[in-house]
LUMDO-150198 format. One record per atom (N, C-alpha, C): residue number from 1; residue in three letters; chain; atom name; x, y, z. Coordinates in pm, whole numbers, plus 50000, padded with zeros to 5 digits. Atoms other than C-alpha are relative to their C-alpha. Example, Ala and Ser with C-alpha at 12.3 -4.5 7.8 and 13.67 -1.06 7.14 Angstrom:
% LUMDO-150198
+------+------+-------+-------+-------+-------+-------+
| bami | nuza | ketor | lumpa |     u |     v |     w |
+------+------+-------+-------+-------+-------+-------+
|    1 |  ALA |     A |     N | 50089 | 49881 | 50000 |
|    1 |  ALA |     A |    CA | 51230 | 49550 | 50780 |
|    1 |  ALA |     A |     C | 50090 | 50120 | 50000 |
|    2 |  SER |     A |     N | 49918 | 49881 | 49994 |
|    2 |  SER |     A |    CA | 51367 | 49894 | 50714 |
|    2 |  SER |     A |     C | 49923 | 50109 | 50073 |
+------+------+-------+-------+-------+-------+-------+
This chain:
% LUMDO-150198
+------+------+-------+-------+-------+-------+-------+
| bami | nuza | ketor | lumpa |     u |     v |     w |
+------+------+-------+-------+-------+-------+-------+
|    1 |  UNK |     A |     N | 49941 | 50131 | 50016 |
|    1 |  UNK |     A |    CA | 19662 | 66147 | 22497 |
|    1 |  UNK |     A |     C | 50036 | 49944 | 50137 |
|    2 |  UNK |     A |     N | 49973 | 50056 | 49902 |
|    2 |  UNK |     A |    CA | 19667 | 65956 | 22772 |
|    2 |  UNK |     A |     C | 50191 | 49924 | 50022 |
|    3 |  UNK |     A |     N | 49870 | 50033 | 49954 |
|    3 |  UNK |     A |    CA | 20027 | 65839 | 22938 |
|    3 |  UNK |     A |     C | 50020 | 49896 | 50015 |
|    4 |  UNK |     A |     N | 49927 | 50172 | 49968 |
|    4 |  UNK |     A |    CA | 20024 | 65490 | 23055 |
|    4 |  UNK |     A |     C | 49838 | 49939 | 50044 |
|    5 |  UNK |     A |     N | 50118 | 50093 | 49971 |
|    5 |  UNK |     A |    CA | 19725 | 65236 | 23145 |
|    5 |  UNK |     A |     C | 49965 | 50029 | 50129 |
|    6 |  UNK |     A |     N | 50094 | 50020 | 49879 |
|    6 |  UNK |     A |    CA | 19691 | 65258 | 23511 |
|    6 |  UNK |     A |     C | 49961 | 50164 | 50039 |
|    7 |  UNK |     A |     N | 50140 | 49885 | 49904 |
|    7 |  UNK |     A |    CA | 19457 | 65524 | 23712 |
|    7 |  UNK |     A |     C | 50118 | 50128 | 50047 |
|    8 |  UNK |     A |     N | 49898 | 49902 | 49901 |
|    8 |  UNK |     A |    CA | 19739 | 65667 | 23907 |
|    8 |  UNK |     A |     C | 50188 | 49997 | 49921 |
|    9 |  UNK |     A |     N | 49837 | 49924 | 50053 |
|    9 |  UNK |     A |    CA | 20135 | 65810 | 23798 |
|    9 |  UNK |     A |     C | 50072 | 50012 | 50121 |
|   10 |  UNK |     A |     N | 49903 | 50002 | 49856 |
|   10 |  UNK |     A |    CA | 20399 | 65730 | 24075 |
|   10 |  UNK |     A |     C | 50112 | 50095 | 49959 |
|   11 |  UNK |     A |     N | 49929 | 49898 | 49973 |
|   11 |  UNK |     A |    CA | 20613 | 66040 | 24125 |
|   11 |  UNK |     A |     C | 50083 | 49983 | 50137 |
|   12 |  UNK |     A |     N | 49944 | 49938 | 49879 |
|   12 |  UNK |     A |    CA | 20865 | 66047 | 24378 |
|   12 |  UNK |     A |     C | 49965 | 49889 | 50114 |
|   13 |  UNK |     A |     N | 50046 | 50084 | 49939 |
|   13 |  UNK |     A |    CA | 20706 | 65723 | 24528 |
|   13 |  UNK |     A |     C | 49862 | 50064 | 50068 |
|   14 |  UNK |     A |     N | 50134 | 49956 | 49927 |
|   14 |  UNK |     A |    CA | 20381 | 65940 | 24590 |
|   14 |  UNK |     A |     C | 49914 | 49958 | 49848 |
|   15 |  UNK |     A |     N | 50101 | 50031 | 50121 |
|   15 |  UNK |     A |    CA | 20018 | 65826 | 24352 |
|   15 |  UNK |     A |     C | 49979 | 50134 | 49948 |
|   16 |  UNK |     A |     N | 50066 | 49870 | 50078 |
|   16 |  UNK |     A |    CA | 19872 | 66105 | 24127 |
|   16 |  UNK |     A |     C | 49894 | 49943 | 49903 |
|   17 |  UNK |     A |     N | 50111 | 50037 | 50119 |
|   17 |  UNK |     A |    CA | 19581 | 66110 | 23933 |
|   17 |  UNK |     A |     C | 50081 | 49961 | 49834 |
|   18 |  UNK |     A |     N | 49923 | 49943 | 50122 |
|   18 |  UNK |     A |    CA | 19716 | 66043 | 23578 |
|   18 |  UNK |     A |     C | 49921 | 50074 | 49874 |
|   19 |  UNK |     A |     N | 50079 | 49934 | 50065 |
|   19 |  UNK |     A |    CA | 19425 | 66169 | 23401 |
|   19 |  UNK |     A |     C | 50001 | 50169 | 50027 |
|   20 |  UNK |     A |     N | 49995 | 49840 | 49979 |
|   20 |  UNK |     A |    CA | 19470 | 66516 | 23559 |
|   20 |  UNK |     A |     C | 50153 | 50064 | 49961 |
|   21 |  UNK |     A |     N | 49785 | 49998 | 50057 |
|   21 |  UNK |     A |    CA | 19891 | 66503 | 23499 |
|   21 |  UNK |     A |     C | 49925 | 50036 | 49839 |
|   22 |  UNK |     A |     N | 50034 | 50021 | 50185 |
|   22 |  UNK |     A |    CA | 19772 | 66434 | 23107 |
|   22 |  UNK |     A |     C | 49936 | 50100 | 49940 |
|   23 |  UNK |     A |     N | 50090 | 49853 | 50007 |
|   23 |  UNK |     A |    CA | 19524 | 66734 | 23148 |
|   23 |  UNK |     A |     C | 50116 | 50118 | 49981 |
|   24 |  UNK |     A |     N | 49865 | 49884 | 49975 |
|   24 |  UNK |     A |    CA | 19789 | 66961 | 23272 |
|   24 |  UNK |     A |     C | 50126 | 49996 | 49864 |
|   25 |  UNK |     A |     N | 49857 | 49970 | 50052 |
|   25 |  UNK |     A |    CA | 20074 | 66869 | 23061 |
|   25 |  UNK |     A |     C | 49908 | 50018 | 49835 |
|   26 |  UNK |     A |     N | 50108 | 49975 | 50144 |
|   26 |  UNK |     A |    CA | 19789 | 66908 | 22694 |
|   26 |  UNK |     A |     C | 49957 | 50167 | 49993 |
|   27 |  UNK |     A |     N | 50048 | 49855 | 50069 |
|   27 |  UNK |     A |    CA | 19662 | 67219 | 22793 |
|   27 |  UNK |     A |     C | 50140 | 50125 | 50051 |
|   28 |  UNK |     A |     N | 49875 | 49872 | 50012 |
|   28 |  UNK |     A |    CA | 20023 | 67393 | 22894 |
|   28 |  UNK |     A |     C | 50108 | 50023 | 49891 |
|   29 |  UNK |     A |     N | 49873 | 50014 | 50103 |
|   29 |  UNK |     A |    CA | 20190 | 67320 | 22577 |
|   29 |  UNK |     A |     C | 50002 | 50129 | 49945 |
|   30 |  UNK |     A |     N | 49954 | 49840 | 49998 |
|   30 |  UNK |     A |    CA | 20181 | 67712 | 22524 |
|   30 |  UNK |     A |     C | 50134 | 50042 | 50070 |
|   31 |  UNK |     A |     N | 49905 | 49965 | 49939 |
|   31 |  UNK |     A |    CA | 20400 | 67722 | 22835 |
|   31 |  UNK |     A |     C | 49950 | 49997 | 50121 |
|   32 |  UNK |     A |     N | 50090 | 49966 | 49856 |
|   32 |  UNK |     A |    CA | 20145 | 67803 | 23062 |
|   32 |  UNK |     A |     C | 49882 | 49934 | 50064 |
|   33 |  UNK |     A |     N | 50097 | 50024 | 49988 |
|   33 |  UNK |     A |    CA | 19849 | 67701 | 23252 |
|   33 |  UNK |     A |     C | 49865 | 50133 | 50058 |
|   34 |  UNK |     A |     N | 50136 | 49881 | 49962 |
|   34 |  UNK |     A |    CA | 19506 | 68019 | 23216 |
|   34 |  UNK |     A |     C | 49899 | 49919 | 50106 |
|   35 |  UNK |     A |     N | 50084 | 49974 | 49891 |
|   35 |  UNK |     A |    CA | 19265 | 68090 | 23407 |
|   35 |  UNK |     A |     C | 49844 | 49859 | 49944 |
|   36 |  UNK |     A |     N | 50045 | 50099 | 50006 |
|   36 |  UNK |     A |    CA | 19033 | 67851 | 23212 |
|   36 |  UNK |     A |     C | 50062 | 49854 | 49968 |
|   37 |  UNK |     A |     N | 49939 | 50138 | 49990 |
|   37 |  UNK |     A |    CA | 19248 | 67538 | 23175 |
|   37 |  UNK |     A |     C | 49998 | 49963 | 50144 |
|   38 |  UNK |     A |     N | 50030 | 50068 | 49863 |
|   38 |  UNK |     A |    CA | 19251 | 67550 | 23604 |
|   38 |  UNK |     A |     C | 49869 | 49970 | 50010 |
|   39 |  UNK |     A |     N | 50121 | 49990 | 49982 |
|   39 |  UNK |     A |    CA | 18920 | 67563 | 23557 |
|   39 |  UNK |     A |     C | 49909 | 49856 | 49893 |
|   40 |  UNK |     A |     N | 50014 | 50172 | 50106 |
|   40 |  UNK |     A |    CA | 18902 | 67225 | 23276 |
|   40 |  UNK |     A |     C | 50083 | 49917 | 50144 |
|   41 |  UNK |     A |     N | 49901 | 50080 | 49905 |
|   41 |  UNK |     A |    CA | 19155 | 67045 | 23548 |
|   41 |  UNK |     A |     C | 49914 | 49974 | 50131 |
|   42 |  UNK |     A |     N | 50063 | 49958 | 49842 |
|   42 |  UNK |     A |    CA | 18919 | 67144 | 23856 |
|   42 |  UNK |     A |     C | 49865 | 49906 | 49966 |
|   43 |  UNK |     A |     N | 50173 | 50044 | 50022 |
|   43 |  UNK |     A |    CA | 18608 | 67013 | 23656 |
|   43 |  UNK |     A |     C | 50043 | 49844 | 49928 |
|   44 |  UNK |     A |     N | 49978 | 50135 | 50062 |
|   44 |  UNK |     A |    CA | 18763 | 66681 | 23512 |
|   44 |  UNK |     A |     C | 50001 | 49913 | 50186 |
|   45 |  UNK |     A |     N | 50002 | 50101 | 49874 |
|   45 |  UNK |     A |    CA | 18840 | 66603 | 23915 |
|   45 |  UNK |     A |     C | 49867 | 49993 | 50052 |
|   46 |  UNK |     A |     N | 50057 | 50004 | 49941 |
|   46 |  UNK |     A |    CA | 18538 | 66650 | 23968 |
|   46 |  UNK |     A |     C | 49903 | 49896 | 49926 |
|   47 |  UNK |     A |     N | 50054 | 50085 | 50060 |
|   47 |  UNK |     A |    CA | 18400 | 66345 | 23793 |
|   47 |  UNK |     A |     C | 49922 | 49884 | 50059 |
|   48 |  UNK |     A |     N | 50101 | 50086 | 49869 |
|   48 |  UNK |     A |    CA | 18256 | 66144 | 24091 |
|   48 |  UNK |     A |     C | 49916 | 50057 | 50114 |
|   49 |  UNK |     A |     N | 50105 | 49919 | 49865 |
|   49 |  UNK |     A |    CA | 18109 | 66257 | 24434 |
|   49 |  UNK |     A |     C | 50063 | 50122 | 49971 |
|   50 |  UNK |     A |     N | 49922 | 49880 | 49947 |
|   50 |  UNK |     A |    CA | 18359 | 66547 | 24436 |
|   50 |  UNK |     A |     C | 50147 | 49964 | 49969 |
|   51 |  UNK |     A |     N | 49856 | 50023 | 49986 |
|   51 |  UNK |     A |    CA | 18706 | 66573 | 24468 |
|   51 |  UNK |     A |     C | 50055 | 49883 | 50070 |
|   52 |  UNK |     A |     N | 49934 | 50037 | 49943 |
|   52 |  UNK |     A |    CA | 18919 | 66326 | 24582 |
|   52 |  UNK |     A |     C | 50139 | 50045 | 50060 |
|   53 |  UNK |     A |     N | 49911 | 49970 | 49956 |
|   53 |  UNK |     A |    CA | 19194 | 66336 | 24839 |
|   53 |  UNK |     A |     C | 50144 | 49963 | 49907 |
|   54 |  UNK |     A |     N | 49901 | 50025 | 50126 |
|   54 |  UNK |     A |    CA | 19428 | 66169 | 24516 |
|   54 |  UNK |     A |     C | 49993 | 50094 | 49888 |
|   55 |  UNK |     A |     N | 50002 | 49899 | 50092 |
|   55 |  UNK |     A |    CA | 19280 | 66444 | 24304 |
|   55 |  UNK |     A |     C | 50017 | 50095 | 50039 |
|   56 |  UNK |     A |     N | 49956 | 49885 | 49937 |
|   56 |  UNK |     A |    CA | 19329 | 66699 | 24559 |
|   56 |  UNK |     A |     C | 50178 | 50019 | 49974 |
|   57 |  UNK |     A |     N | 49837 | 50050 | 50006 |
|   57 |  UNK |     A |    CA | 19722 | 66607 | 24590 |
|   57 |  UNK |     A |     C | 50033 | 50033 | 49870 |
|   58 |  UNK |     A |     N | 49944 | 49980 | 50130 |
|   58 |  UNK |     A |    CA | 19782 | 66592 | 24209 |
|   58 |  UNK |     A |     C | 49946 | 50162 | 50003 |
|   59 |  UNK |     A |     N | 49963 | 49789 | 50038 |
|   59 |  UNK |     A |    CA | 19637 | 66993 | 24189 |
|   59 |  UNK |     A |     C | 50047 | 50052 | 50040 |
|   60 |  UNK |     A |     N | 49896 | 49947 | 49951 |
|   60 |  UNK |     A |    CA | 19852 | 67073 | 24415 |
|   60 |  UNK |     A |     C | 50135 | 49978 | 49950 |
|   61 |  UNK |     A |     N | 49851 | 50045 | 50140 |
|   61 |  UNK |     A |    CA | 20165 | 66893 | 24225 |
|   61 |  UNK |     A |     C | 49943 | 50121 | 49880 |
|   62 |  UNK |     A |     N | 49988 | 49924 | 50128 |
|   62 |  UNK |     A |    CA | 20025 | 67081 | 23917 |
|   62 |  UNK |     A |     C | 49988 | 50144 | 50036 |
|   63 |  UNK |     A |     N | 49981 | 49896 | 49969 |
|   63 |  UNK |     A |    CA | 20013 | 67358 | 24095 |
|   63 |  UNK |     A |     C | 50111 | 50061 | 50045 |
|   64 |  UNK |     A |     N | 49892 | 49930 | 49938 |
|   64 |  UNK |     A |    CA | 20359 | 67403 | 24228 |
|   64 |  UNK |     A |     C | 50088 | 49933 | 49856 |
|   65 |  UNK |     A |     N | 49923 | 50029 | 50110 |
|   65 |  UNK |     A |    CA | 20509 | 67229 | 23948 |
|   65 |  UNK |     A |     C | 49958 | 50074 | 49836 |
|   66 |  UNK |     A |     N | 50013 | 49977 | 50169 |
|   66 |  UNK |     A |    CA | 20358 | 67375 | 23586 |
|   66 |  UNK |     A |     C | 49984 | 50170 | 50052 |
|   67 |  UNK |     A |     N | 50045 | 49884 | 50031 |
|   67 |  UNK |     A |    CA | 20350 | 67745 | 23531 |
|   67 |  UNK |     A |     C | 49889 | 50038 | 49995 |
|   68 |  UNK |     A |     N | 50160 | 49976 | 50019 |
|   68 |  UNK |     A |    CA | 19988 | 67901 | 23610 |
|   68 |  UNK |     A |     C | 50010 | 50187 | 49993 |
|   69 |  UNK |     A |     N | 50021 | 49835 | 49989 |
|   69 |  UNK |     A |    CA | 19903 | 68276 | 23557 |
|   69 |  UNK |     A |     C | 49945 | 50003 | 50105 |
|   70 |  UNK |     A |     N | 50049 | 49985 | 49887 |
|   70 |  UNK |     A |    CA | 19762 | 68438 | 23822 |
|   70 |  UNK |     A |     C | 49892 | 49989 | 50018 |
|   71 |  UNK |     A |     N | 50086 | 50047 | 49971 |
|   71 |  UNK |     A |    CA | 19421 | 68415 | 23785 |
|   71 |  UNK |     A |     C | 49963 | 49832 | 49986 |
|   72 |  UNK |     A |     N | 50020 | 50124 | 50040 |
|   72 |  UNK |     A |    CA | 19451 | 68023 | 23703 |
|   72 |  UNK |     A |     C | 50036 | 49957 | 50164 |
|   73 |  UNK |     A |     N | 49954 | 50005 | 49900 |
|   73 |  UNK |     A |    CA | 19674 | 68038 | 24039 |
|   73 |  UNK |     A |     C | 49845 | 50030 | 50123 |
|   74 |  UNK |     A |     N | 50125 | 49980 | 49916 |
|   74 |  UNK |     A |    CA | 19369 | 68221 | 24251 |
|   74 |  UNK |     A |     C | 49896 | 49908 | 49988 |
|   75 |  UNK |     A |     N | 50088 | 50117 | 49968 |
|   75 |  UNK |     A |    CA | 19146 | 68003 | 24153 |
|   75 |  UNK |     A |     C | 49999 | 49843 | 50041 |
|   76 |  UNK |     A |     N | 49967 | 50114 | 49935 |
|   76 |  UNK |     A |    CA | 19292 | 67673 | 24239 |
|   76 |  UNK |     A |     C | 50033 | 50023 | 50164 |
|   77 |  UNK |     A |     N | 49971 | 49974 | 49863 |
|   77 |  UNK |     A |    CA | 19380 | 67829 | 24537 |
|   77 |  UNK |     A |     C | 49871 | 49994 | 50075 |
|   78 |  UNK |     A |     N | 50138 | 49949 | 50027 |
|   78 |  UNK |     A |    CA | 19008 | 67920 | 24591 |
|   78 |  UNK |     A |     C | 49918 | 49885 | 50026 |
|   79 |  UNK |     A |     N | 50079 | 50175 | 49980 |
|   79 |  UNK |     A |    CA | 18900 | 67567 | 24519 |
|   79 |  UNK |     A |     C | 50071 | 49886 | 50105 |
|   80 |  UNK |     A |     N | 49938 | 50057 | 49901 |
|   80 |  UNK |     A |    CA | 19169 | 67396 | 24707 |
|   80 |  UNK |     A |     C | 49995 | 50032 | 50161 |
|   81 |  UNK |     A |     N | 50019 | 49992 | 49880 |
|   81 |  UNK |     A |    CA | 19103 | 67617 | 25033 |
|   81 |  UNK |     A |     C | 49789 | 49944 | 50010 |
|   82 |  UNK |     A |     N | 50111 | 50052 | 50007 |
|   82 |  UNK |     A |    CA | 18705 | 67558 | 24965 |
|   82 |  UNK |     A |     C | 49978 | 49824 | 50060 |
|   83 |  UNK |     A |     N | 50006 | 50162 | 49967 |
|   83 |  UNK |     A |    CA | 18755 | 67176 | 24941 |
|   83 |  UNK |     A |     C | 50057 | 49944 | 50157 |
|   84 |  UNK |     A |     N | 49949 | 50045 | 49840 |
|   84 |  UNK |     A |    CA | 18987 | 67170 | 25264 |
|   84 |  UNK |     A |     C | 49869 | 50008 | 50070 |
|   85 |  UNK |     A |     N | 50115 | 49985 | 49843 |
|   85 |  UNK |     A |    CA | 18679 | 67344 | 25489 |
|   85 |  UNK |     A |     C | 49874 | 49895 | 49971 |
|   86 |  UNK |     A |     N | 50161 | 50037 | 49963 |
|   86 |  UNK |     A |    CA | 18380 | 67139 | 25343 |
|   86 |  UNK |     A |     C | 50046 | 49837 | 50046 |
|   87 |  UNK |     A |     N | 50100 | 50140 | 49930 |
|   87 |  UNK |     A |    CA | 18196 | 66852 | 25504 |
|   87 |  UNK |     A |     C | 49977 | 49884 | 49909 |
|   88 |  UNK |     A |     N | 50060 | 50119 | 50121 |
|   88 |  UNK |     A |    CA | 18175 | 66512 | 25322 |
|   88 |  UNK |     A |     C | 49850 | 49992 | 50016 |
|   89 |  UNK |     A |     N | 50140 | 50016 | 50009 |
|   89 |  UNK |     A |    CA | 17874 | 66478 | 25167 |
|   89 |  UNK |     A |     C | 49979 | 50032 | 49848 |
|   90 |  UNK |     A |     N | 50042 | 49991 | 50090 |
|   90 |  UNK |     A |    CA | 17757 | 66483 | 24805 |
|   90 |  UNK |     A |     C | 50041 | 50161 | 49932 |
|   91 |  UNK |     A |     N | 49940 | 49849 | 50036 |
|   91 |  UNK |     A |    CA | 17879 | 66831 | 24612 |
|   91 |  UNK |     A |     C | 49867 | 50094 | 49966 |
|   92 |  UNK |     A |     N | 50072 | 49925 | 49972 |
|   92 |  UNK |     A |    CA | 17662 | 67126 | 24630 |
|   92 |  UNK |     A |     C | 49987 | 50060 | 49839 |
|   93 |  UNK |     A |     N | 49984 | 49911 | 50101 |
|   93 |  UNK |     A |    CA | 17577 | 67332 | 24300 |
|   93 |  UNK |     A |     C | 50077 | 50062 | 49929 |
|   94 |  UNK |     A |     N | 49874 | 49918 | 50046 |
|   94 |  UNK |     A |    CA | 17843 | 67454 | 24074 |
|   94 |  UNK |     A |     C | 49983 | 50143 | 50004 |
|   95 |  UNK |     A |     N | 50021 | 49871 | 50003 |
|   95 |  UNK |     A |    CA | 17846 | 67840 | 24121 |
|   95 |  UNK |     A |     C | 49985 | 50023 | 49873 |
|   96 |  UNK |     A |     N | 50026 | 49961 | 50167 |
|   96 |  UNK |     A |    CA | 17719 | 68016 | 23831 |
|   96 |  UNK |     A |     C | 50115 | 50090 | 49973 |
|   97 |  UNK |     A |     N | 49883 | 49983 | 50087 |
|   97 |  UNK |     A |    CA | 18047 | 68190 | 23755 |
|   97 |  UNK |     A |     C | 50098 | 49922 | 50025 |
|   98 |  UNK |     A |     N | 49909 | 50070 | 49936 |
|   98 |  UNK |     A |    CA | 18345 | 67956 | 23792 |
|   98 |  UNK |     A |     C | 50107 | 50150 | 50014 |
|   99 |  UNK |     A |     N | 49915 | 49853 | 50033 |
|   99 |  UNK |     A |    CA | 18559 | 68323 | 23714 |
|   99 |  UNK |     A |     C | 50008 | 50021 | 50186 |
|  100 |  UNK |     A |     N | 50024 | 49989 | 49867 |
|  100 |  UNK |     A |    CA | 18440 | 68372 | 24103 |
|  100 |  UNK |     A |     C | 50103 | 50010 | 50113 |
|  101 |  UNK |     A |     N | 49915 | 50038 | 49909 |
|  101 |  UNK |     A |    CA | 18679 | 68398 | 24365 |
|  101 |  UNK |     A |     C | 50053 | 49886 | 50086 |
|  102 |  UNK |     A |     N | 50018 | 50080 | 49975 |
|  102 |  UNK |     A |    CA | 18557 | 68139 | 24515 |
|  102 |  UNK |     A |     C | 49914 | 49870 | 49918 |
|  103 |  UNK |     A |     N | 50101 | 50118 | 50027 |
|  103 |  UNK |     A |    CA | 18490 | 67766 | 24450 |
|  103 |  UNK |     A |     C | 49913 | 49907 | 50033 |
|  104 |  UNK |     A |     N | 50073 | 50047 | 49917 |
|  104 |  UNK |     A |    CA | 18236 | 67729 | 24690 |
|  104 |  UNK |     A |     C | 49952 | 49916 | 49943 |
|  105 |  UNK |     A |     N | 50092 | 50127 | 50062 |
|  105 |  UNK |     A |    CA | 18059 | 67404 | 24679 |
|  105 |  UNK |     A |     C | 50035 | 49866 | 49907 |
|  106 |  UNK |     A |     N | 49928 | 50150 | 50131 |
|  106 |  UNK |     A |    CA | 18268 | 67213 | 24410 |
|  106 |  UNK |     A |     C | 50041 | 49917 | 50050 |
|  107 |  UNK |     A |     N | 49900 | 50082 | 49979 |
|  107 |  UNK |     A |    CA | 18426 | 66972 | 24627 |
|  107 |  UNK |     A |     C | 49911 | 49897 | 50155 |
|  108 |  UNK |     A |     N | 49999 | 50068 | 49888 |
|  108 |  UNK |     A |    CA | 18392 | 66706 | 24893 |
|  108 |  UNK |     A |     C | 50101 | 49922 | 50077 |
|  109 |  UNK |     A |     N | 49894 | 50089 | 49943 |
|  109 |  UNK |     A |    CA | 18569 | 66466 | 25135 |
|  109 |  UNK |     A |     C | 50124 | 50051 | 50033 |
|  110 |  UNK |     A |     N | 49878 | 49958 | 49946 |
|  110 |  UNK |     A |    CA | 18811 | 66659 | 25365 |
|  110 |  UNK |     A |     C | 50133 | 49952 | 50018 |
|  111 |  UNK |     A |     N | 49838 | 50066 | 49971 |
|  111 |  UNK |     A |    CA | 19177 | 66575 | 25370 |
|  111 |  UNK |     A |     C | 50065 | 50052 | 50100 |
|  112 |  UNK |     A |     N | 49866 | 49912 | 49884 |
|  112 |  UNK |     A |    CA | 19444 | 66589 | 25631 |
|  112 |  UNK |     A |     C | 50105 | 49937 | 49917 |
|  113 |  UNK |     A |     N | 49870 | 50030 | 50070 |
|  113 |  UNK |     A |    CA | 19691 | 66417 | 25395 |
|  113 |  UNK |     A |     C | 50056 | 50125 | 49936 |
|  114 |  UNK |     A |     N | 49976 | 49914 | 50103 |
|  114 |  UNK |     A |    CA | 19694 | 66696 | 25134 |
|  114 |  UNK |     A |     C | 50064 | 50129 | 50107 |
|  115 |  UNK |     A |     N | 49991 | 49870 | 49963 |
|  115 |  UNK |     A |    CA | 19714 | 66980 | 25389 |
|  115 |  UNK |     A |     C | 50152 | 50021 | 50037 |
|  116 |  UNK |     A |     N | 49851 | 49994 | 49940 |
|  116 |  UNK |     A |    CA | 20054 | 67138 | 25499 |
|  116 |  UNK |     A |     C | 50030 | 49947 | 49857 |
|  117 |  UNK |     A |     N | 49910 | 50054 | 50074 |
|  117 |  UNK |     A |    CA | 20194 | 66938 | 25185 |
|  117 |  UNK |     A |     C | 50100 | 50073 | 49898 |
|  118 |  UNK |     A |     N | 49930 | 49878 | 50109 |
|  118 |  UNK |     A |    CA | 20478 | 67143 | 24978 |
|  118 |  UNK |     A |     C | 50066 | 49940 | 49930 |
|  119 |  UNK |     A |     N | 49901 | 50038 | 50130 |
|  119 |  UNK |     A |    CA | 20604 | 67082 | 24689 |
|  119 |  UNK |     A |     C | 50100 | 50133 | 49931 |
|  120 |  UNK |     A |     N | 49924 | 49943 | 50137 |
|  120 |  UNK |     A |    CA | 20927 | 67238 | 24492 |
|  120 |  UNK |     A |     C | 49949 | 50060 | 49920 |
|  121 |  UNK |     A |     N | 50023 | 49986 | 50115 |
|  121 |  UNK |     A |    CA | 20860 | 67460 | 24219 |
|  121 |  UNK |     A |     C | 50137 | 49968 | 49928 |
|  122 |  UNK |     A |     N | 49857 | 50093 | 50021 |
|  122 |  UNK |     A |    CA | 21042 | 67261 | 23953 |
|  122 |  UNK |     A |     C | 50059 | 50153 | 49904 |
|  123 |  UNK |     A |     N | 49896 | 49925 | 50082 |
|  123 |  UNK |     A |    CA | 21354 | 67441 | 23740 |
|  123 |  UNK |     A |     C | 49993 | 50038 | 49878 |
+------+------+-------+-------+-------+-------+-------+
């Protein structure tokens, strides 16, 4: 169920995807976010060239803010250091396991906004 009409969810006076917020808060109503729900969240941002630096930012919010197990944790981690090192340019092949350590290839368009950025885990 979507949240509100526009694209983006102002938090804190920072944008967020709100389609990936809406993701996150649907598939943790257990409590938690597994190893395949980071892995639905990772593949919904990836709905254009690649990642964006607004879709990068929000997995990191959903990452310090919602409860993830640990392998849901490694792999955003995984994809989020991936996406920092690559090169803009069109996204490379999805690896044939996403399970993988790595999420080589899934991502484009380097950020320096996102990097360094910390967020609170909330209460």
């Amino acid at each position: 169920k979507k949240s509100g009409a526009s694209k983006y969810q102002q938090i804190d006076g920072k944008e967020y995807e709100r389609s990936l917020l809406d993701l996150a808060h649907h598939l943790s109503k257990d409590g938690k976010l597994e190893l395949n729900d980071a892995e639905k969240i990772w593949s919904a941002a990836l709905d254009g060239l690649g990642v964006t630096e607004t879709e990068a930012f929000t997995i990191r919010y959903i990452q310090a803010k919602f409860t993830l197990t640990a392998g849901a944790q490694k792999f955003i981690r995984a994809a989020l250091e991936d996406w920092e090192a690559s090169a803009s340019g069109p996204p490379t092949e999805k690896p044939a396991s996403p399970h993988a350590a790595s999420a080589g290839g899934w991502a484009v368009n380097r950020s320096m906004e996102t990097r360094g950025t910390k967020f609170k885990k909330a209460d």
